[in-house]
N, C-alpha and C positions, 0 to 999 in steps of 0.2 A: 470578508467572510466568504466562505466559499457552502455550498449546498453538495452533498454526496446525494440525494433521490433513492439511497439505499442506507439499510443497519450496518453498521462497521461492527465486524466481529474480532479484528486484531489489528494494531500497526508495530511499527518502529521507525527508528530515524536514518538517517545517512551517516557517513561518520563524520562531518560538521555540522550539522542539525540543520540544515538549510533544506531540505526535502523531507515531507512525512510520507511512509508509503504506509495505505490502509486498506485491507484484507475485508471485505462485504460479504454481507449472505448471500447476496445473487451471485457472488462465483468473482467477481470484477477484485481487479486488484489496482488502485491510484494513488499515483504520486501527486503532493501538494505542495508547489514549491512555495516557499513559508515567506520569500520576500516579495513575491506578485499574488500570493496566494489563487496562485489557477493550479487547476484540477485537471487532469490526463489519467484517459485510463491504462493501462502498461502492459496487462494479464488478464488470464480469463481463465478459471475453474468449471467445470458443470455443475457442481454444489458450490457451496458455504468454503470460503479460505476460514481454516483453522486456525493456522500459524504462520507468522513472516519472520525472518531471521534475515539482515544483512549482514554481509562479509567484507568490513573493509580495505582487506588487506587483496581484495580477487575484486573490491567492485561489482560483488552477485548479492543479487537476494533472494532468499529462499522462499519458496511456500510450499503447505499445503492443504489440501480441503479435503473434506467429507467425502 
């Protein structure tokens, strides 16, 4: 089990579901890899991430926040 210390306001997966990446109100954007289940943080917003979108044909993922 893994603890975010923040509200997840979005995520999505990778495209073999082996990573969750999830979008916080404090701005922080982390990836959870699903088979160690450890928590990294990857991005940082000044507000609330809104929206994540991956792309797995480019390997990007999108945000954006408040």
């Amino acid at each position: 089990m893994t603890t975010l210390n923040t509200i997840p306001t979005c995520s999505c997966w990778n495209a073999d579901c082996t990573a969750l990446y999830i979008g916080c109100m404090d701005g922080t954007i982390k990836i959870v890899d699903i088979n160690t289940m450890n928590t990294n943080d990857i991005g940082k917003h000044n507000a609330s991430v809104a929206n994540l979108h991956y792309i797995p044909q480019q390997n990007i993922l999108i945000s954006n926040g408040y």
